[in-house]
C-alpha positions as CSV (number, residue, x, y, z in Angstrom):
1,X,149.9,62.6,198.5
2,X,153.2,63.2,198.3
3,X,154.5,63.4,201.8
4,X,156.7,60.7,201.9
5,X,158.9,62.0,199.0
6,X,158.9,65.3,200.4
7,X,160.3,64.0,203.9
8,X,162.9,61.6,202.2
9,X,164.0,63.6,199.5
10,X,165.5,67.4,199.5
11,X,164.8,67.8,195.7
12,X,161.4,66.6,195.7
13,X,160.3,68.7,199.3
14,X,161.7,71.9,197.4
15,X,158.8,71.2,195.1
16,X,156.3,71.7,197.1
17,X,157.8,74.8,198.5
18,X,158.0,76.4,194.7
19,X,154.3,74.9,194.2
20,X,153.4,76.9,197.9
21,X,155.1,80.3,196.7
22,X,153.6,80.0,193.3
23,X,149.8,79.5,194.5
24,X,150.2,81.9,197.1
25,X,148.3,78.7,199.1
26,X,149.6,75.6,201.5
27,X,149.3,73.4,198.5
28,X,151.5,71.2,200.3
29,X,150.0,71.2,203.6
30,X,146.4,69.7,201.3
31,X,148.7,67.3,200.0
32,X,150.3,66.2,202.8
33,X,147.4,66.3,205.0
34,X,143.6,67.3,203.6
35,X,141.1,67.4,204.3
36,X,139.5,65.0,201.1
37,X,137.0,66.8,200.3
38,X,139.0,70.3,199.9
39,X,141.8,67.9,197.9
40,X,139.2,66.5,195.7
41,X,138.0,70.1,194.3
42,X,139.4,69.8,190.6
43,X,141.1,73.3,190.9
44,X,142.9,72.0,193.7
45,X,143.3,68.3,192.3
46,X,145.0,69.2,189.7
47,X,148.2,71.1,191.1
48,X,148.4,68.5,193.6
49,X,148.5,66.1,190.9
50,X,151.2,68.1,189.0
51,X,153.2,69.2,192.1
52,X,153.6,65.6,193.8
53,X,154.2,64.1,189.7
54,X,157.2,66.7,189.7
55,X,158.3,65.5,193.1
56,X,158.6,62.1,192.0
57,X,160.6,63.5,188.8
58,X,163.4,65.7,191.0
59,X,163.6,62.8,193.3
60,X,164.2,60.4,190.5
61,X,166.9,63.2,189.1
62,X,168.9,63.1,192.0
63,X,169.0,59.7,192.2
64,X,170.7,59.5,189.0
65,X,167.5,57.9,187.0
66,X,168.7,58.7,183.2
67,X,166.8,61.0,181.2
68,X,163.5,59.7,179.1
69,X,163.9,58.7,175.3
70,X,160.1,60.0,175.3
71,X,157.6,62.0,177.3
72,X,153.6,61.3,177.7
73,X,151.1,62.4,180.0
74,X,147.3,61.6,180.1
75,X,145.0,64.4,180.6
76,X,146.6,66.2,183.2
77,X,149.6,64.6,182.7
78,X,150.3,66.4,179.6
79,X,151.6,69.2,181.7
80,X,153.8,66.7,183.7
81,X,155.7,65.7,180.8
82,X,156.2,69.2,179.6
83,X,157.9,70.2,182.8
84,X,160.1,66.9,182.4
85,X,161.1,68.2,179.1
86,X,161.7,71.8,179.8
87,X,159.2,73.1,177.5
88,X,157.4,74.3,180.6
89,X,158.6,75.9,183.6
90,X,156.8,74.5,187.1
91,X,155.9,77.7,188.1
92,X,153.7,78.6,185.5
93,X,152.4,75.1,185.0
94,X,150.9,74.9,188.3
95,X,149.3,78.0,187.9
96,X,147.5,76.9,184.8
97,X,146.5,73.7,186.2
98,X,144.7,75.3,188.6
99,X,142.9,77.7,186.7
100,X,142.4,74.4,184.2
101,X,140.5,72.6,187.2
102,X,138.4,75.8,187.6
103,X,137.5,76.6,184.1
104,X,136.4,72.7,183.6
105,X,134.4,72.9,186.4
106,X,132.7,76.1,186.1
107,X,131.8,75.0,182.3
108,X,129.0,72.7,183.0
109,X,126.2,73.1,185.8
110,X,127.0,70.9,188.4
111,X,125.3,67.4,187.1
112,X,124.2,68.4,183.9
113,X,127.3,66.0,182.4
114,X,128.8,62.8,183.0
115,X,131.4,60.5,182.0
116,X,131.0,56.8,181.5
117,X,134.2,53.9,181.6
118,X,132.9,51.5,179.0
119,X,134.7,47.9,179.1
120,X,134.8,45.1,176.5
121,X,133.3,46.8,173.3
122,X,135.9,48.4,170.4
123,X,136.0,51.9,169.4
124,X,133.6,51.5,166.6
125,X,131.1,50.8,168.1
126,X,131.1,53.0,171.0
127,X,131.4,55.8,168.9
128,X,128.5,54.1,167.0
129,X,126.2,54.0,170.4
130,X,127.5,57.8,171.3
131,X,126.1,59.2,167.8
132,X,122.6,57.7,168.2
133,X,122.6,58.8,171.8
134,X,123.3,62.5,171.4
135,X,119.9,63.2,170.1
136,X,120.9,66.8,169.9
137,X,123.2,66.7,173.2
138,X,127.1,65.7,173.3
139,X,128.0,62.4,174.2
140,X,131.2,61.2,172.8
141,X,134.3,59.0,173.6
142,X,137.1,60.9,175.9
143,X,139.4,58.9,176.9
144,X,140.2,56.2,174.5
145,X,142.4,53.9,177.1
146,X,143.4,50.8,175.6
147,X,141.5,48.3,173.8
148,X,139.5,47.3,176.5
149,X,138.3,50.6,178.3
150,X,137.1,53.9,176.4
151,X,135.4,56.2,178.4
152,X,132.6,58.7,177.2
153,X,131.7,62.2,178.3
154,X,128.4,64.8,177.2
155,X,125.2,65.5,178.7
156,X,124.3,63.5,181.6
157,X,120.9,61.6,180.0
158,X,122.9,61.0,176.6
159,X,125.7,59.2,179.0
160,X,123.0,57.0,180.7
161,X,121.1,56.6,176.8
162,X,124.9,55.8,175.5
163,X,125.4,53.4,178.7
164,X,121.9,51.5,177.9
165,X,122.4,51.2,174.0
166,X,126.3,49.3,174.8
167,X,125.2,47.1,177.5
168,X,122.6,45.8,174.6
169,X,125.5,46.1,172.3
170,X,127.2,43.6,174.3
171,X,129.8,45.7,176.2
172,X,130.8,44.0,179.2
173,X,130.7,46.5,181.9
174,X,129.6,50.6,181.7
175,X,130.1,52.2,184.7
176,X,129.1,56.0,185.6
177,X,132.4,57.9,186.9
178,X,132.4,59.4,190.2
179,X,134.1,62.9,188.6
180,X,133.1,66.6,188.9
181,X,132.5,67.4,184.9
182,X,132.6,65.7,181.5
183,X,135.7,66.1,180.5
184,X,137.6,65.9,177.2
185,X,133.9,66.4,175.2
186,X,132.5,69.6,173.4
187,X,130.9,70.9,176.5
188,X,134.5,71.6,177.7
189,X,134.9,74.3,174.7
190,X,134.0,77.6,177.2
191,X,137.0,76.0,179.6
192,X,139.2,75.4,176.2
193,X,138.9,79.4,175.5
194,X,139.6,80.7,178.5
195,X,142.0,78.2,178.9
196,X,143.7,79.4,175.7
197,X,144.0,83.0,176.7
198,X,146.2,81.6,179.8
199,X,148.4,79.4,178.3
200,X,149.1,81.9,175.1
201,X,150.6,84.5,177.7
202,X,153.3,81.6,179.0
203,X,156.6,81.4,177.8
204,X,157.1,77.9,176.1
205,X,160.6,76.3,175.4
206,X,161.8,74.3,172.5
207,X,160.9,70.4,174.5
208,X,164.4,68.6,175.3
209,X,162.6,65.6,174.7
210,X,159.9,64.3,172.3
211,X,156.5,64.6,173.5
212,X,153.4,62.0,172.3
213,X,150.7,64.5,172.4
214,X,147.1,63.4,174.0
215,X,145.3,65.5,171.1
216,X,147.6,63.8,167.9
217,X,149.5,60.4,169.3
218,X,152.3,61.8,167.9
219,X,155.8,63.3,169.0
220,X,156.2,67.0,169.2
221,X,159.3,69.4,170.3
222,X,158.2,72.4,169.4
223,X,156.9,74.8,172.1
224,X,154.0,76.7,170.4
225,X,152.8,73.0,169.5
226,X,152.8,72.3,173.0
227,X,150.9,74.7,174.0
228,X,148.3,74.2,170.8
229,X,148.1,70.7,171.9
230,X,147.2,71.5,175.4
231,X,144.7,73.9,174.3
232,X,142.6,71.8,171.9
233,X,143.0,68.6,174.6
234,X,140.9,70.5,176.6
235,X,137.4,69.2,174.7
236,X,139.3,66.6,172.2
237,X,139.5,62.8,173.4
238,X,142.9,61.8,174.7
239,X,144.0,59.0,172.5
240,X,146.1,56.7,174.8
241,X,146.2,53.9,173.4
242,X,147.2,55.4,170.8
243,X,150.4,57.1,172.2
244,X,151.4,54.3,173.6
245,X,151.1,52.3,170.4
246,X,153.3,55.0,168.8
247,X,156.2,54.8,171.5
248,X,156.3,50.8,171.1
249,X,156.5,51.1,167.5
250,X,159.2,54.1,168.2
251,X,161.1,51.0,170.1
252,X,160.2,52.3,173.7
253,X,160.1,49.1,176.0
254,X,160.1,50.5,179.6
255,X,157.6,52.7,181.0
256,X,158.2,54.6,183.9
257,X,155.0,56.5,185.2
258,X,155.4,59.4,188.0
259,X,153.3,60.3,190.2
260,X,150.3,59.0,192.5
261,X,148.9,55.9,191.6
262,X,149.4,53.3,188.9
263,X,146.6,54.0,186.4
264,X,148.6,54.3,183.8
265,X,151.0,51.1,184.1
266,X,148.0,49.4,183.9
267,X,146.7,51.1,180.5
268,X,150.0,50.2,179.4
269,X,149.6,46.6,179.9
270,X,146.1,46.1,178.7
271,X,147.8,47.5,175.9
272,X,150.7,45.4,175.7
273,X,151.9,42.9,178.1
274,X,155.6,42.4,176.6
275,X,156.6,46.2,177.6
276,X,157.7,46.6,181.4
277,X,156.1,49.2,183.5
278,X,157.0,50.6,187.0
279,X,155.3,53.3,188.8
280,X,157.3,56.2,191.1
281,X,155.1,58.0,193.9
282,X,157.0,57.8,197.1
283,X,160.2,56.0,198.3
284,X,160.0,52.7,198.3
285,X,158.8,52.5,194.9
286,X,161.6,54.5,193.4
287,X,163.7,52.0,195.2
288,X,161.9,49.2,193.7
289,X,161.8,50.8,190.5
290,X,166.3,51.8,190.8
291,X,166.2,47.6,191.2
292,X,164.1,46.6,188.5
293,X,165.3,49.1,185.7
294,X,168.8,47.5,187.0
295,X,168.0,43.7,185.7
């Protein structure tokens, strides 16, 4: 994750150096080369994440990219476009991200929660199944993707109750997540407050550019917002679809998402075809990306 930007660009290699010196770890070295199953540990996922997302951004910067209209991040992400727009200095970002991974995890015992991707069924009546599934326990949408794909989060037998109810409900698919904690759901409220105490002893900058918060789908510049947002998107669902509907109404019609992988791009287009999306994780994609942005 991330090697190939760090050997081809000078800007994006200096990240991982500040991200090293900042975790007093070889982040880098984990990126660059493992092992898996010490990368997939959330408090190390998540700095890796961030760190190689950054990469992508100083590499784009020095390539003469122009500057965003808008920022968005999902999840995670959040943090990403808060560094982009200078409400949020790397440093401290990667530091919070990793205590972030390590709060989440510690807030649940180890399969006592799941998550859930739920395809083909509307909002409604997710939220619907969810309610009658709790039975006392959480289960409730998280990640609200695009029209197609909401994914729910709680107590591991309300998931698989919730899971049962929509496949009878006519959802097409509902698929148990492979993750290490139900994220973006009320158990996540002991990781939200210790969270909080962190990120309200960081310094937060007025945002150079508009951010479409996970927590409100709308556009914020102020810096204590930010930092409220990322607090309360801690156990609140990220509403994607959602943000995104609110930058194509706003007129945005490219997307350019950082980072590993092309998750996003393809949120974006289950959303809305007509928009043009292009992902940036290592060189030849930024190249690809400097030629289609050029048409």
């Amino acid at each position: 994750m991330g090697k190939d930007l760090a050997e081809k660009f000078h800007a994006a290699r200096r990240v991982f150096e500040e991200a090293d010196e900042a975790l007093g770890f070889a982040l880098s070295d984990l990126c660059f080369h493992g092992p898996a199953e010490q990368l997939q540990l959330t408090e190390n996922t998540q700095p890796a994440i961030l760190a190689t997302s950054i990469a992508a951004l100083r590499a784009m910067q020095a390539e003469g990219f122009p500057a965003p209209n808008f920022v968005a991040g999902h999840s995670l992400g959040e943090y990403s476009a808060l560094v982009a727009a200078n409400g949020l200095v790397l440093n401290d970002a990667l530091k919070t991200v990793r205590a972030r991974g390590r709060y989440m995890q510690e807030a649940v015992p180890v399969g006592s929660g799941a998550m859930a991707a739920i395809l083909g069924a509307n909002l409604e009546l997710i939220a619907r199944a969810c309610e009658e599934a709790a039975q006392g326990q959480v289960c409730s949408p998280a990640n609200i993707n695009s029209p197609a794909q909401v994914v729910i989060a709680g107590n591991t037998d309300a998931i698989d109750r919730a899971m049962v109810l929509l496949k009878e409900r006519g959802a097409k698919r509902a698929v148990k997540l492979n993750v290490s904690a139900p994220f973006h759901c009320a158990l996540m409220k002991p990781a939200q407050d210790r969270l909080a105490a962190d990120l309200q002893a960081v310094s937060f900058s007025h945002l150079s550019v508009p951010l479409v918060t996970n927590a409100d789908a709308r556009a914020i510049e102020d810096g204590e917002e930010a930092c409220q947002s990322l607090i309360r998107q801690v156990s609140q669902p990220v509403r994607w679809l959602e943000a995104v509907e609110f930058l194509i109404n706003q007129g945005v019609q490219t997307f350019i998402e950082i980072g590993p992988g092309k998750v996003l791009s393809g949120l974006v287009r289950q959303i809305d075809r007509s928009v043009r999306c292009v992902n940036i994780e290592d060189e030849a994609s930024l190249r690809f990306a400097r030629e289609a942005l050029a048409d």
